[in-house]
Each structure stands twice: as C-alpha cells, then as structure tokens.
N, C-alpha and C positions, 0 to 999 in steps of 0.2 A: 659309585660316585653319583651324586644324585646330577639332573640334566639343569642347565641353565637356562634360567627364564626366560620369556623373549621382550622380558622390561628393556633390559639395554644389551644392544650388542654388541660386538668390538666397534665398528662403523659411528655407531654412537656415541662410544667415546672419544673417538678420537676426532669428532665432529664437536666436541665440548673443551678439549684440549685446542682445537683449535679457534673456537673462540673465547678460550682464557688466554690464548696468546696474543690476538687482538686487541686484549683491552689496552687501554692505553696506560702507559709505562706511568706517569706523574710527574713526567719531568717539565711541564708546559705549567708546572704548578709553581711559579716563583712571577713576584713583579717584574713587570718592562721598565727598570729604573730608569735606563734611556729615555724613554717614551714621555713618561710623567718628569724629568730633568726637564728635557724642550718641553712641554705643555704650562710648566711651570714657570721657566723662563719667557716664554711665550706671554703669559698673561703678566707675571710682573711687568716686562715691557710694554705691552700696552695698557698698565695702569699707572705706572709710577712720575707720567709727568703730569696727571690731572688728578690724583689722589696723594690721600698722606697717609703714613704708613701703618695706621691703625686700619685702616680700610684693605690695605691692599695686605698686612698680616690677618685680618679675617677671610679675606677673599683664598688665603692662602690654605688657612684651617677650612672650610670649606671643604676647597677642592681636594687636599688629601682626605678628609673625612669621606666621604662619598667616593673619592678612589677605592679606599681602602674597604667600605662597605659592600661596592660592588662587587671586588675581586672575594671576600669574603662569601657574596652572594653565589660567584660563579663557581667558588670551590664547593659551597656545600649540594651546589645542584649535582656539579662533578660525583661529589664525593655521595651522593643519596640514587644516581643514575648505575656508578658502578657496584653499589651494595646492591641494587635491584637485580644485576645480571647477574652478581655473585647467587646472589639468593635462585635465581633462576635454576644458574648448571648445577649448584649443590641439590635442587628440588628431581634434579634429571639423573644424577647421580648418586641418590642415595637409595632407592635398590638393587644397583651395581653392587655400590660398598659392603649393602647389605647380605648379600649374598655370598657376595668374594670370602667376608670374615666368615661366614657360615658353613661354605668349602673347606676354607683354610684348619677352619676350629673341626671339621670332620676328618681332613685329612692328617693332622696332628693327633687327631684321638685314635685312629689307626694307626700311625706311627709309633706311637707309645705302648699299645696293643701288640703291636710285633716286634717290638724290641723286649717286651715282658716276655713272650713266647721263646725271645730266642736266646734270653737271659736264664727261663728256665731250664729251656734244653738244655743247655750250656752248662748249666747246677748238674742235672741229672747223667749225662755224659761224663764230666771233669769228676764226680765226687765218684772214688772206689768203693766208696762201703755201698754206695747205691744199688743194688739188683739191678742189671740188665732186663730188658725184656724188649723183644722185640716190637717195634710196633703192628707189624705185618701178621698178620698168627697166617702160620704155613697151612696149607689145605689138603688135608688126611684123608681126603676123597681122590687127590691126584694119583693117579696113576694104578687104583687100583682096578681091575676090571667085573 
C-alpha cells in the first residue's frame, strides 16, 4: 500500500468539515415582509395628506424597487462570498480526493487479483480430471546422510 502524502491529513479534514458546517444554512435568505409592510405603511402615512396618489403610488414603486434591488444585491454578495469558500475547501481537498480514489482504485485492483487467484485454485482443486501436484516439491536431500 503505497504511504499517504502529507498534502492533507486526517486533522485537515476534519478542520474543512468543520468549516463546511459553518457555513451558513440560507435560511436568512427570504424578505422581512414585516419590516418593508411598516416601512410602507410608514411612508404612505406620512405622505397621503399632502400628496395625491400618483405621487405617493411612484413613491411606492420606488421604495419596493430599490428594496428589492438591494436584497438582490445582498444575495448575490452572499451567494459569490460562499462560492469563494466552497472554491477554497474543494482547492484543500482535492489531493485528499485524489489520492483516496488512487488507494481505493489500488486496493480494488488487488482485490480482483486475489479473488482470480483464488478462483483459480478453486478450478484446479474442484476439477478431477486435473493432475494434482503438489505445490511444495519434498526435499530428497532430507534425511539422507
């Protein structure tokens, strides 16, 4: 079995698992409809006795527009901040992986190796019309002096 590198060690993975656990889940990913209801409410009433309602229906398009721009803004930061750190642990973890399949793919080709070996025996053993033969050849020097 050939020796593992000292690219990643156990330590180091499980220091990468730890901060894929870290990341954050995406559940903070939705509107505060509460929030923009009162902000909304909020400014209608302080426009609706000194404006008419094409001013205060722009004022309204407005304000969602640029809500809704922002939040769009703060997801794609979200969303280009956690592809960064994805990109990170896979750049930490990819002569781990590599390796591992490398092991895996040696220790399968031995596997398949000795079960041919022991598929043959097995031929050679089970079939009667086979000649026996020892594999040991006895030693005709023993014993004589």
């Amino acid at each position: 079995m050939k020796l593992r590198p000292r690219i990643m060690t156990s330590l180091g993975v499980r220091l990468v698992i730890r901060r894929l656990q870290r990341l954050p889940a995406g559940q903070d990913n939705v509107i505060d409809s509460e929030r923009v209801g009162r902000e909304l409410r909020d400014l209608i009433a302080g426009m609706a006795p000194e404006h008419i309602d094409e001013e205060i229906y722009a004022a309204i398009d407005q304000y969602v527009d640029s809500y809704v721009s922002q939040f769009r803004r703060e997801m794609y930061e979200r969303y280009n901040s956690d592809l960064i750190e994805l990109d990170l642990l896979e750049t930490r973890l990819r002569p781990y992986l590599e390796w591992a399949d490398e092991v895996n793919s040696d220790e399968r080709s031995r596997v398949e190796h000795m079960n041919g070996a022991v598929t043959h025996a097995l031929d050679r053993v089970s079939d009667p019309d086979q000649p026996y033969r020892d594999p040991i050849r006895p030693n005709h020097n023993r014993g004589t002096t």
